[in-house]
C-alpha positions as CSV (number, residue, x, y, z in Angstrom):
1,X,0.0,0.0,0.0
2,X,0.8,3.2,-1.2
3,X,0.8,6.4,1.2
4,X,0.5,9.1,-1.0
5,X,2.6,11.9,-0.6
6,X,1.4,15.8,-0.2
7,X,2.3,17.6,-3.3
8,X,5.2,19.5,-3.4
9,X,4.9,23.2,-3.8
10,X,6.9,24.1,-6.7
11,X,8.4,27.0,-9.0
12,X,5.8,28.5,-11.3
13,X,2.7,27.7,-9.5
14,X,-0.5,29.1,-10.8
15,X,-3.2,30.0,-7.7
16,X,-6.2,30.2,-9.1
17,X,-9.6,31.6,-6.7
18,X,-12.6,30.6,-8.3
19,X,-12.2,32.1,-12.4
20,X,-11.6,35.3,-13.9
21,X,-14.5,36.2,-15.6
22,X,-13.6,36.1,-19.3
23,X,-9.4,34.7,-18.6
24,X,-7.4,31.8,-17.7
25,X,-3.9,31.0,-17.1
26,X,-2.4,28.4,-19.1
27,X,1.3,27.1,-19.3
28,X,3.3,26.1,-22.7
29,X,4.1,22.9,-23.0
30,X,7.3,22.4,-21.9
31,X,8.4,26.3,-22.4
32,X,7.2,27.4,-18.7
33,X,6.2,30.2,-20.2
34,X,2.8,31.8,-19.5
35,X,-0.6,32.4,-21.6
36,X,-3.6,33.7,-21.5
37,X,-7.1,32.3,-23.5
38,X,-10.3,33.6,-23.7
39,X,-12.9,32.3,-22.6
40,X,-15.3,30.3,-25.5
41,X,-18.9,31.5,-26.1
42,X,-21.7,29.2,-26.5
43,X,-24.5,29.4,-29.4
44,X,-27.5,27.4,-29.3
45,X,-28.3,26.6,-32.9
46,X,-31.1,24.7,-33.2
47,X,-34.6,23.9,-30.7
48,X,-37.2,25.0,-29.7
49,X,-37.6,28.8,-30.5
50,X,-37.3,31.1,-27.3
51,X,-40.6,31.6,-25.7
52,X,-42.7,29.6,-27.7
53,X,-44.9,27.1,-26.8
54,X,-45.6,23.2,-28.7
55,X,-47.7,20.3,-27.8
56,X,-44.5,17.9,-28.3
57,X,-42.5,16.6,-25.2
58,X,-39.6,16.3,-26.8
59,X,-37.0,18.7,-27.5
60,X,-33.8,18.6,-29.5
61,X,-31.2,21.4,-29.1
62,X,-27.2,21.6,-31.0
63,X,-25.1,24.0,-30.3
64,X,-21.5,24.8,-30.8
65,X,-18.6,26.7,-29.5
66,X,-16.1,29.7,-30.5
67,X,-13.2,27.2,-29.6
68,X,-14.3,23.9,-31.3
69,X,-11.4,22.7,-30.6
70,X,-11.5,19.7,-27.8
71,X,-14.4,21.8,-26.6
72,X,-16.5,20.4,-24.1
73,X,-20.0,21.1,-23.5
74,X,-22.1,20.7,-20.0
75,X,-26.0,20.9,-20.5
76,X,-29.2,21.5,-17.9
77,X,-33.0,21.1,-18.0
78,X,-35.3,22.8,-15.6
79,X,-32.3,24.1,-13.2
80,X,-30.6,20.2,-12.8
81,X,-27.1,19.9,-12.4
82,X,-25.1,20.3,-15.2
83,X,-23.3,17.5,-17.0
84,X,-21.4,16.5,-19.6
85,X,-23.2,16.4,-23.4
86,X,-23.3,15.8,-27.0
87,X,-23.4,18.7,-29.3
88,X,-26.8,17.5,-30.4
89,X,-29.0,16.8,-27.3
90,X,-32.9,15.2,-26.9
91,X,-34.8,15.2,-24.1
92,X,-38.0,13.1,-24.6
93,X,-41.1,12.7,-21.7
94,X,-41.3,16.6,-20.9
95,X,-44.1,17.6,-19.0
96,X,-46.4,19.9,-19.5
97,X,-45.3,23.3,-18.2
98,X,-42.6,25.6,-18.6
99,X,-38.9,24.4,-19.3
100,X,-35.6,25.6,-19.8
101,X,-32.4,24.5,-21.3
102,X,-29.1,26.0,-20.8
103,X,-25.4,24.8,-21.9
104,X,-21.9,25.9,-21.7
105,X,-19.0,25.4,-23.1
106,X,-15.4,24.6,-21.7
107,X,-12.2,24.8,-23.6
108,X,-8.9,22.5,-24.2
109,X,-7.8,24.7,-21.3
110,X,-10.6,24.5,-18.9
111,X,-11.5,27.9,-19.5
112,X,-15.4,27.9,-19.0
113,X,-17.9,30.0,-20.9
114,X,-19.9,32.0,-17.3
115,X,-22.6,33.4,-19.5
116,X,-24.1,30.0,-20.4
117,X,-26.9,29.8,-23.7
118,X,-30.0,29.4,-22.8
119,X,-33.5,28.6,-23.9
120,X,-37.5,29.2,-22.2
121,X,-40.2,27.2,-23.9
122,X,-43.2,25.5,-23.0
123,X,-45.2,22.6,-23.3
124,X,-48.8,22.7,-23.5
125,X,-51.7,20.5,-24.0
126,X,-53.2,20.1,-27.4
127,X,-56.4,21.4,-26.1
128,X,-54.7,24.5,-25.0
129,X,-53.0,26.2,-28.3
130,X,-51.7,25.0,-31.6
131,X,-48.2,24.3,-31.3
132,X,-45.6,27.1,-32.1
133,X,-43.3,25.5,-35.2
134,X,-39.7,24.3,-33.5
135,X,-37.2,26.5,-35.7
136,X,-33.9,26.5,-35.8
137,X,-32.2,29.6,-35.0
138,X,-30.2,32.3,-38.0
139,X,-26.8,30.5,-36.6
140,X,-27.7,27.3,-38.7
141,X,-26.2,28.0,-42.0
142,X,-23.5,29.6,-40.5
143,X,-23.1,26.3,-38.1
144,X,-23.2,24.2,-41.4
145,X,-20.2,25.9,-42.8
146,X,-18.0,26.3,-40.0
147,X,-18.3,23.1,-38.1
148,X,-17.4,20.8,-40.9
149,X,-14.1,22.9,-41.4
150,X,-13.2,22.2,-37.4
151,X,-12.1,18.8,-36.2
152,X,-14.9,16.6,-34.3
153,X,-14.3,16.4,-30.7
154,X,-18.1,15.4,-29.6
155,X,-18.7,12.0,-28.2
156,X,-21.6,10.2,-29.6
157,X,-24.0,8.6,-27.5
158,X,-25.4,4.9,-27.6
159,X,-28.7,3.3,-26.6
160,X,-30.7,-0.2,-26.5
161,X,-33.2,-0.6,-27.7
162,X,-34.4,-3.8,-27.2
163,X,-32.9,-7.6,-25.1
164,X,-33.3,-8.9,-21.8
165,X,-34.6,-6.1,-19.2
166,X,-32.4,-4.3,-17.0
167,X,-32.4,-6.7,-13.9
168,X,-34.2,-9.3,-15.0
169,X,-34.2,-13.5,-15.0
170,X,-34.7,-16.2,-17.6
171,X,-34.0,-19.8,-18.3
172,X,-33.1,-18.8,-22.1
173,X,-29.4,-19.3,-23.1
174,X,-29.0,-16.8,-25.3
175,X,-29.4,-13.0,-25.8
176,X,-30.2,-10.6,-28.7
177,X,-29.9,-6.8,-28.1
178,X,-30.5,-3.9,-30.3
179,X,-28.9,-0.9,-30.0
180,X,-28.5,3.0,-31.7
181,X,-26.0,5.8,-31.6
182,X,-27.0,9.3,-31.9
183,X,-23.9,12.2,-33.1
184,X,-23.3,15.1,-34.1
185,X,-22.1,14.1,-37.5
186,X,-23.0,10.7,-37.6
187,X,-22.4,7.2,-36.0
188,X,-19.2,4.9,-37.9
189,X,-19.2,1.9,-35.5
190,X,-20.1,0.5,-32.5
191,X,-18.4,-2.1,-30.1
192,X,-19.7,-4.5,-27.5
193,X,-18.4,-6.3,-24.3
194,X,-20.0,-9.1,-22.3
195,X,-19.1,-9.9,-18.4
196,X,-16.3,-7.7,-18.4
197,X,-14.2,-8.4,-21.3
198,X,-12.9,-6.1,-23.7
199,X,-14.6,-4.2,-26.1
200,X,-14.5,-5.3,-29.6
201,X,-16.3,-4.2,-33.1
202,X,-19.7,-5.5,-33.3
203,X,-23.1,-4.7,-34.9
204,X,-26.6,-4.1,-34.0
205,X,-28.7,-6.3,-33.3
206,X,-25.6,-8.4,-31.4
207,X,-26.6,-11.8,-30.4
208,X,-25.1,-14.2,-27.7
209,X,-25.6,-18.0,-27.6
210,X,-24.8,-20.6,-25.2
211,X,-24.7,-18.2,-21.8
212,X,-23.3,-19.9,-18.8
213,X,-26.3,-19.8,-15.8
214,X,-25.8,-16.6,-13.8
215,X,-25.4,-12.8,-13.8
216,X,-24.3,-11.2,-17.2
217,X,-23.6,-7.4,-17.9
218,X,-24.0,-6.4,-21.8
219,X,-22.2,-3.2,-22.9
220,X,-22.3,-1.4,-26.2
221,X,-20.3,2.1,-27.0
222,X,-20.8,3.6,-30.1
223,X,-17.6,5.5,-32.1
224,X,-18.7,8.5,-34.7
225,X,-16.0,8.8,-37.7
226,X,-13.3,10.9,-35.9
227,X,-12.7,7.9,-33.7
228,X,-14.6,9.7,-30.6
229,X,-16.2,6.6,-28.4
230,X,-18.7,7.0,-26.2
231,X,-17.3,7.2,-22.9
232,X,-20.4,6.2,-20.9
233,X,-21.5,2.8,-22.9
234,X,-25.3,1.8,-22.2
235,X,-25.6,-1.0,-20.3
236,X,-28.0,-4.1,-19.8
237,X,-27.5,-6.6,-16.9
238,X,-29.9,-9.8,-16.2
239,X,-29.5,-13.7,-15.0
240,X,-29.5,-16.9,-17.0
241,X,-31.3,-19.4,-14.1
242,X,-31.0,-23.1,-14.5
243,X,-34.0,-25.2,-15.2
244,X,-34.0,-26.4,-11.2
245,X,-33.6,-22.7,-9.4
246,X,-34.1,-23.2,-5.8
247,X,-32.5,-24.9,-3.3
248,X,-32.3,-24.5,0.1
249,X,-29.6,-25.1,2.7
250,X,-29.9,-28.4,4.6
251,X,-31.7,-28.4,8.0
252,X,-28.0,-30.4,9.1
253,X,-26.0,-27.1,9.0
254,X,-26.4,-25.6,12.3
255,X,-27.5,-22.2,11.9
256,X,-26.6,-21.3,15.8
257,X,-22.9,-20.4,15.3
258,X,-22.6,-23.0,17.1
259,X,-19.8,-24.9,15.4
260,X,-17.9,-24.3,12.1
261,X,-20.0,-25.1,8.8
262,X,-17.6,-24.1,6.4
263,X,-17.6,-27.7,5.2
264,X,-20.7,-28.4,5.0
265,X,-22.0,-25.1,3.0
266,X,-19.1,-26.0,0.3
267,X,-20.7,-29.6,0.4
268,X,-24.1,-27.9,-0.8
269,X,-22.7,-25.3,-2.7
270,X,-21.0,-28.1,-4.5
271,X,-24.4,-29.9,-5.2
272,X,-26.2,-27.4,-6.8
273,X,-26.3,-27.1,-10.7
274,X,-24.9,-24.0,-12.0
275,X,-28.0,-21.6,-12.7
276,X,-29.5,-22.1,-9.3
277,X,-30.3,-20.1,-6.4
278,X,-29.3,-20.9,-2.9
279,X,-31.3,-20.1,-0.3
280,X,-30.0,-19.6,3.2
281,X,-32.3,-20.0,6.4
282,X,-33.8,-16.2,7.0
283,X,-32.2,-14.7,9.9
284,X,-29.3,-18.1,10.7
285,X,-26.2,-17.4,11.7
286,X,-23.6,-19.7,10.3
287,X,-20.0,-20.1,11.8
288,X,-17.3,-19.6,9.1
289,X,-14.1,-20.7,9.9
290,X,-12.3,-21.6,6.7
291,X,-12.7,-19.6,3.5
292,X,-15.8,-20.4,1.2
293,X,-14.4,-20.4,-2.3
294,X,-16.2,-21.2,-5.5
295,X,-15.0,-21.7,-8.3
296,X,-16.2,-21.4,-12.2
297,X,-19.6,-20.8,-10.9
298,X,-23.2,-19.4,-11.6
299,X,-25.0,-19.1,-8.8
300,X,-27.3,-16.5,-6.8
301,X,-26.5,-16.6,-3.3
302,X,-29.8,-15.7,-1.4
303,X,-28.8,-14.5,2.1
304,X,-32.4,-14.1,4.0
305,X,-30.6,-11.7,5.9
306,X,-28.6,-14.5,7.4
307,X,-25.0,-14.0,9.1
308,X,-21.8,-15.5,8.0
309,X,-19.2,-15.3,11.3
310,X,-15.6,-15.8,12.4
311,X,-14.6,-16.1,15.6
312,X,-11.2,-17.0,15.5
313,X,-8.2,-14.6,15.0
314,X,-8.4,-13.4,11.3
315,X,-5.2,-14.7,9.3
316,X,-3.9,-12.8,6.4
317,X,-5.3,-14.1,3.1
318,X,-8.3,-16.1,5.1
319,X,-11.7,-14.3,3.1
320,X,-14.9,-15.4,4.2
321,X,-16.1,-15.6,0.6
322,X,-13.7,-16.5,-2.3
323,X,-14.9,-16.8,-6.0
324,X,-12.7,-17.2,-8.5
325,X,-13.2,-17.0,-12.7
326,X,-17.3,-17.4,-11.9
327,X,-20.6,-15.4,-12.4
328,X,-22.4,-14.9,-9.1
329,X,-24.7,-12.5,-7.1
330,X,-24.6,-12.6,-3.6
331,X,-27.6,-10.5,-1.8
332,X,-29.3,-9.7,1.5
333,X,-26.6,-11.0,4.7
334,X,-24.4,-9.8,6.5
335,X,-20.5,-10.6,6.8
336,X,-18.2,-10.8,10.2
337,X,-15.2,-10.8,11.3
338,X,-13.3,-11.4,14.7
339,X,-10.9,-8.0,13.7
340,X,-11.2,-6.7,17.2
341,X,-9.7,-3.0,16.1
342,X,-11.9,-2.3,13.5
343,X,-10.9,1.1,11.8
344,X,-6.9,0.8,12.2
345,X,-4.6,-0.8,9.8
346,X,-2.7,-3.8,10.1
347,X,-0.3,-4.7,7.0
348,X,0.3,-8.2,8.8
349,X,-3.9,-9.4,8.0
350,X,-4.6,-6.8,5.4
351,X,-5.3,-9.4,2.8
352,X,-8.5,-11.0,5.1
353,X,-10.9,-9.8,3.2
354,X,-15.0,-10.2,3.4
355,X,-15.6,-11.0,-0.1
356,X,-12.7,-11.5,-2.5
357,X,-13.3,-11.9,-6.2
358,X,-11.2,-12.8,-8.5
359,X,-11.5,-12.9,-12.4
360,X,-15.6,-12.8,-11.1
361,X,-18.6,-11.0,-12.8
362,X,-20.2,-10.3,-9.4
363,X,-23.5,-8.5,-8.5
364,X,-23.3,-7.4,-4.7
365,X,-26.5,-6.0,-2.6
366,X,-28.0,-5.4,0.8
367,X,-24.7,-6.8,1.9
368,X,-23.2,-5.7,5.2
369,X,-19.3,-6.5,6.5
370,X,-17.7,-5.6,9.5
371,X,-14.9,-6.7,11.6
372,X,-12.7,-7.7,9.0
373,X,-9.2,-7.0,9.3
374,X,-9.1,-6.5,4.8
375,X,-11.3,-5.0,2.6
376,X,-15.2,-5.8,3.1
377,X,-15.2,-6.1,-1.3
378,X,-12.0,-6.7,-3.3
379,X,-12.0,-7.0,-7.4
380,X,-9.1,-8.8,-8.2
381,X,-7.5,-10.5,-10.8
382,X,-8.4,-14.2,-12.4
383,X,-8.3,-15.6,-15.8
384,X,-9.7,-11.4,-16.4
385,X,-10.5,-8.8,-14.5
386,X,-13.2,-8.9,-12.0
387,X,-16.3,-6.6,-12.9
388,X,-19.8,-5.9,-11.4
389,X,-21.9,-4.1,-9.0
390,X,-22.2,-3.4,-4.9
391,X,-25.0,-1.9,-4.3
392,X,-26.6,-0.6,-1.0
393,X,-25.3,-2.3,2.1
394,X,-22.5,-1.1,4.9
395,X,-18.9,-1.5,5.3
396,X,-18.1,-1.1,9.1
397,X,-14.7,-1.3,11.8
398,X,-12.6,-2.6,8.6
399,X,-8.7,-2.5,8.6
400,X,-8.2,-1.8,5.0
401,X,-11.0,-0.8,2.3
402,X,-14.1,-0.4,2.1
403,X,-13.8,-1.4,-1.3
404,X,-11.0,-2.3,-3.7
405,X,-10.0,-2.8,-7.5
406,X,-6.9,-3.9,-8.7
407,X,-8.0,-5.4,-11.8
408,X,-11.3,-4.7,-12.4
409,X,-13.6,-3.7,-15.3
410,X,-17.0,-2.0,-15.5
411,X,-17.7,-1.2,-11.6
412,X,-20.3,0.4,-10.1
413,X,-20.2,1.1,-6.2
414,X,-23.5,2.8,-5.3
415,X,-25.5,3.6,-2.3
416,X,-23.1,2.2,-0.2
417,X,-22.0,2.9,4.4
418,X,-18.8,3.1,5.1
419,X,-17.6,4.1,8.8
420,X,-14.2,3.3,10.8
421,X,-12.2,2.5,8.0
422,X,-8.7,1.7,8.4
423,X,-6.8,3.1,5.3
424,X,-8.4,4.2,2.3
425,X,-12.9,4.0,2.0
426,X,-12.3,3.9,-1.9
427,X,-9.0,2.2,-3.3
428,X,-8.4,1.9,-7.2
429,X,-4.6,0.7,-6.7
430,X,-4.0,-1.7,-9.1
431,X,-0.9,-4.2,-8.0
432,X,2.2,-3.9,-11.0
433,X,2.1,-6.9,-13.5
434,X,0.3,-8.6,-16.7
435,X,-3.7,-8.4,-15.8
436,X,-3.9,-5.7,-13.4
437,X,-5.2,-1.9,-14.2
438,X,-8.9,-0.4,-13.5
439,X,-11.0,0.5,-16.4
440,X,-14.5,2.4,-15.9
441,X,-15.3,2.5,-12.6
442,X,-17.9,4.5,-10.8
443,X,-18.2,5.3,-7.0
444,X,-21.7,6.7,-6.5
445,X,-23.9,8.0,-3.8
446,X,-22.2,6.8,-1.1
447,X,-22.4,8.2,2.2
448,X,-18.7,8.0,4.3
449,X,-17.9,7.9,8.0
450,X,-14.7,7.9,9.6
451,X,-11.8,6.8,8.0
452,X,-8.2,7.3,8.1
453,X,-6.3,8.2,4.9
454,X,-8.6,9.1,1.7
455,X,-11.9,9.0,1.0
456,X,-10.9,7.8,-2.6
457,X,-7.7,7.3,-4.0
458,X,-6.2,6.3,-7.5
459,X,-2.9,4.7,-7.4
460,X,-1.0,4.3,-11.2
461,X,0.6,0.8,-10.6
462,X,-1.1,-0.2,-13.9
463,X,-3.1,1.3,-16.4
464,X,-6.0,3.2,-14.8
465,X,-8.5,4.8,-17.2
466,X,-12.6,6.5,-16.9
467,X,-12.7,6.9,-13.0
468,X,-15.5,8.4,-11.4
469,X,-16.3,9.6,-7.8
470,X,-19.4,11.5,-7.6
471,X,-22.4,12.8,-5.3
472,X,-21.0,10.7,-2.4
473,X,-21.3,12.4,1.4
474,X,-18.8,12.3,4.3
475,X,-19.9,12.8,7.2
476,X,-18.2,13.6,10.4
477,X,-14.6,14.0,8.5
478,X,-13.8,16.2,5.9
479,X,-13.0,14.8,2.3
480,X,-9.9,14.0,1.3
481,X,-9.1,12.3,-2.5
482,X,-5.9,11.5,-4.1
483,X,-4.2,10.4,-7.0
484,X,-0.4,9.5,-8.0
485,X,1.2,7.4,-10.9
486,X,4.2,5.7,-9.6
487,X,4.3,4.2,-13.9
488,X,1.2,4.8,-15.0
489,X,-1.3,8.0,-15.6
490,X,-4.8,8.2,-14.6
491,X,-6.6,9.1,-17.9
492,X,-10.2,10.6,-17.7
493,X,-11.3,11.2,-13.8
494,X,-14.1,13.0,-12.4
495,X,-14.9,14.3,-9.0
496,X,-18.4,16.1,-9.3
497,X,-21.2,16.8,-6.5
498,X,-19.9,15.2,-3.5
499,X,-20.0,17.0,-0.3
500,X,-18.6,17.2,3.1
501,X,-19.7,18.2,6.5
502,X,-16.2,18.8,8.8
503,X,-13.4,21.2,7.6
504,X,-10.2,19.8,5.8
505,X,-7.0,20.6,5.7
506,X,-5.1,21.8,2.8
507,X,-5.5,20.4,0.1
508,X,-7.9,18.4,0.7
509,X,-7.5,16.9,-3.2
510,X,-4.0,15.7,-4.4
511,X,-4.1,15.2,-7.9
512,X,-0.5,13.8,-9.7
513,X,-0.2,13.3,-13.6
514,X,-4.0,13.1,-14.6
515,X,-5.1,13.4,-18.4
516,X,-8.2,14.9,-18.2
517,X,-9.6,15.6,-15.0
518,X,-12.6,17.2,-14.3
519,X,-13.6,18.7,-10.4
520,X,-16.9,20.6,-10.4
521,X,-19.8,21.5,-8.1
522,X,-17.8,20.0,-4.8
523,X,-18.9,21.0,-1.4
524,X,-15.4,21.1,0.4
525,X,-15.4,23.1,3.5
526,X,-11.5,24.3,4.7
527,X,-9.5,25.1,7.4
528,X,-7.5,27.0,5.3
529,X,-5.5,26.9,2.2
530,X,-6.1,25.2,-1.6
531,X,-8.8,23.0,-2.3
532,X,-7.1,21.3,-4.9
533,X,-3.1,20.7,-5.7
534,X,-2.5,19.9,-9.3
535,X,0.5,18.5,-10.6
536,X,1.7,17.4,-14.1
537,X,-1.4,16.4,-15.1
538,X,-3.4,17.5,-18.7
539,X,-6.8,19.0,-19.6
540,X,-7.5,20.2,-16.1
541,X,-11.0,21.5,-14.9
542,X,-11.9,22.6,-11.9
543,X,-15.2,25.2,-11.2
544,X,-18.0,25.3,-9.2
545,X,-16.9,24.2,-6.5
546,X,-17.8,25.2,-2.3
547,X,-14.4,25.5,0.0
548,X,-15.3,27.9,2.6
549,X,-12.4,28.8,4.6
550,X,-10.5,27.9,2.3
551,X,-8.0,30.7,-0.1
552,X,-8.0,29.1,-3.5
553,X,-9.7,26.5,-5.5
554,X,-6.7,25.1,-7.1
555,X,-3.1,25.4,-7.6
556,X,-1.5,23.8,-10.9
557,X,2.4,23.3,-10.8
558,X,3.7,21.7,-13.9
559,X,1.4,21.5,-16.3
560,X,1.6,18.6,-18.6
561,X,0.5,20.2,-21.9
């Protein structure tokens, strides 16, 4: 483990407080040398004329920059949050009322257009007025002209429209899904992934035979003709079950934590055909001694809110659960461990994890861990990268993570507890070596307790790439985030919307050699000093966010480009 150094306050340091209204300081590459950039304007070209009113509830807006170059555009309806978009935007299901849309634009830079475009409309009922006709604004022929001499940055955007249903079960083998891409200048390609492996061409509709029972997670990305991809694939996830679906564990394994029953589960777990759900007694507690590890499986573990417990001292790479190179979901009990100082660190059992997957497509909820002298989730590395989703649940009096990837794939961490946490709540550190790295993973909604190093932390030991950490809470600590690349850079990371309750020391972000980072709308309260310390890193943005108490919003030594 990593502990990540504060960043080292350097010659030619750039302070910036908030943003000059129409300026920004940038650095040559290389030269040292200072410049200074205007900020882009934004020009809606196309919707729904300003003021009028239309029966339709749908809208379509484009709109384009002064500085098309790498430009990035953030969008809002009806006062939400803004967020990244396309050039070309629909919003479908309005309701009947007033609505606005605003965007802005940001630059290669970061600079940020503060006088965003902006359009009023409304929609009405057909009873109430003929529709006013949707027009497209005088900028359109000028738009067609000029934005076909500049170089396509835009992302496009994907959909499905039609397979399994998000979350749902069938006994069917195979899958067919349908899918779309929407862009500002058209859609070349489109590639697909199943269960975590890497993308690869395909075309829609994309069909899959012969599914192994279990959990599987369908992604599709599209890619327009400048070789932009979609950096937010759509997603479908759903369960192959077996023919036989249900079984329940035997009345012979005491569910007192009386005695140790590892053998015995493994026994059943054993006997049941791959596709099945087991079923645990609602409410037993089951004494876990040895480690129960699965292997090439598909199952759906059904807790009924029953315990798995240790009571022995916790030994250093002794999990509770182990599944290696399988497809499994695991719901609704609760993991613990005899780590009697939950919430402090201890290299010599750090490795004792609650559960520990390996190579594994895993979908985690309504799971709770505690006492464990390792991480309550770690996604590690089998024949692949682990992948998956933990969902709701608590992480509590752990030595190590709450949760953490060193090889994992398509992650979702959402809705998740986490108190008394011995290191790091959030860890992407993947270890050095063939396999390892962290590719699109999201840390969402979370709500954070106590803990002793970061909140979240990125760790370059292999290729790390499209890392989010957004609208999560801390309570009772202030928020502290971190990234360094002892080989390898952190390409495309966001930090948007999450928000603290206790003051932090400076700076409460330490961000090393990131390409393309993006820090906006953060509620950060200070005792003092810069929010954010930037170093060597690429395509920086930071705006928007809180940091009372605090003197600056950023600093940036060394820019990278």
């Amino acid at each position: 483990m990593w502990r990540l150094p504060r960043q080292r306050r350097r010659s030619a340091q750039a302070s910036v407080k908030g943003y000059t209204p129409m300026l920004r300081v940038s650095s040559n590459k290389g030269g040292g040398k200072l410049k200074v950039t205007t900020a882009p304007e934004t020009t809606i070209v196309n919707g729904p004329v300003e003021g009028s009113q239309t029966t339709s509830t749908s809208a379509e807006f484009s709109f384009k920059s002064s500085s098309p170059a790498k430009a990035k555009f953030y969008c809002s309806l009806d006062a939400s949050p803004p967020s990244r978009c396309n050039p070309g935007v629909t919003y479908g299901g309005l309701s009947i009322g007033s609505h606005r849309f605003t965007v802005y634009a940001v630059d290669r830079y970061g600079t940020r257009d503060l006088t965003p475009a902006e359009r009023s409309w409304s929609v009405v009922s057909p009873t109430q007025t003929e529709p006013s006709p949707e027009a497209t604004s005088e900028e359109t022929t000028e738009t067609e002209s000029t934005d076909t001499e500049s170089t396509d940055t835009a992302a496009p955007d994907t959909r499905i429209s039609a397979g399994p249903a998000e979350g749902s079960s069938s006994t069917s083998t195979s899958a067919s899904f349908s899918f779309s891409g929407n862009d500002n200048v058209g859609v070349a390609g489109f590639q697909c992934a199943l269960d975590g492996a890497s993308f690869s061409a395909c075309s829609s509709p994309k069909a899959y035979t012969t599914l192994g029972e279990g959990a599987h997670t369908f992604l599709v990305r599209a890619i327009d003709a400048a070789g932009n991809v979609d950096p937010t694939p759509a997603s479908r996830s759903w369960t192959v079950a077996g023919s036989t679906s249900a079984y329940t564990v035997p009345a012979s394994v005491d569910g007192s934590c009386g005695a140790d029953v590892t053998s015995k589960i493994l026994a059943w777990l054993g006997s049941a055909p791959d596709g099945s759900t087991v079923a645990f007694a609602p409410g037993a507690c089951y004494r876990i001694e040895g480690t129960l590890a699965l292997t090439a499986r598909a199952l759906t573990i059904e807790g009924n809110g029953a315990t798995f417990r240790s009571f022995d001292p916790p030994e250093d790479q002794r999990a509770i659960w182990r599944v290696w190179n399988s497809h499994v979901v695991i719901r609704n009990l609760a993991i613990i461990g005899s780590y009697a100082n939950g919430g402090v660190f201890n290299a010599s059992i750090e490795h004792s994890h609650g559960i520990d997957l390996r190579g594994t497509h895993a979908v985690i909820e309504g799971v709770s861990a505690s006492d464990m002298g390792g991480d309550c989730v770690y996604f590690g590395l089998g024949d692949t990268r682990s992948s998956g989703t933990v969902r709701g649940g608590s992480c509590e009096g752990i030595g190590r993570n709450a949760v953490s990837v060193t090889a994992g794939n398509n992650i979702l961490v959402e809705g998740v507890r986490a108190t008394r946490i011995g290191y790091t709540v959030f860890d992407v550190e993947p270890n050095s070596g063939s396999g390892f790295g962290a590719s699109d993973v999201v840390f969402n909604a979370n709500r954070i307790g106590t803990y002793h190093l970061y909140a979240w932390s990125l760790i370059g030991n292999a290729p790390i790439d499209t890392q989010t950490f957004t609208n999560n809470e801390v309570g009772g600590e202030g928020l502290r985030i971190a990234s360094l690349y002892p080989t390898y850079r952190p390409k495309g990371v966001t930090i948007t919307g999450n928000a603290a309750d206790s003051k932090q020391g400076p700076p409460a972000m330490e961000l090393a050699g990131v390409d393309n980072l993006e820090v906006t709308g953060n509620t950060v309260p200070m005792t003092n000093g810069t929010m954010a310390a930037v170093d060597e890193s690429c395509e920086v943005y930071v705006a928007g966010n809180t940091y009372t108490g605090g003197s600056s919003e950023m600093t940036i030594t060394n820019p990278a480009c």
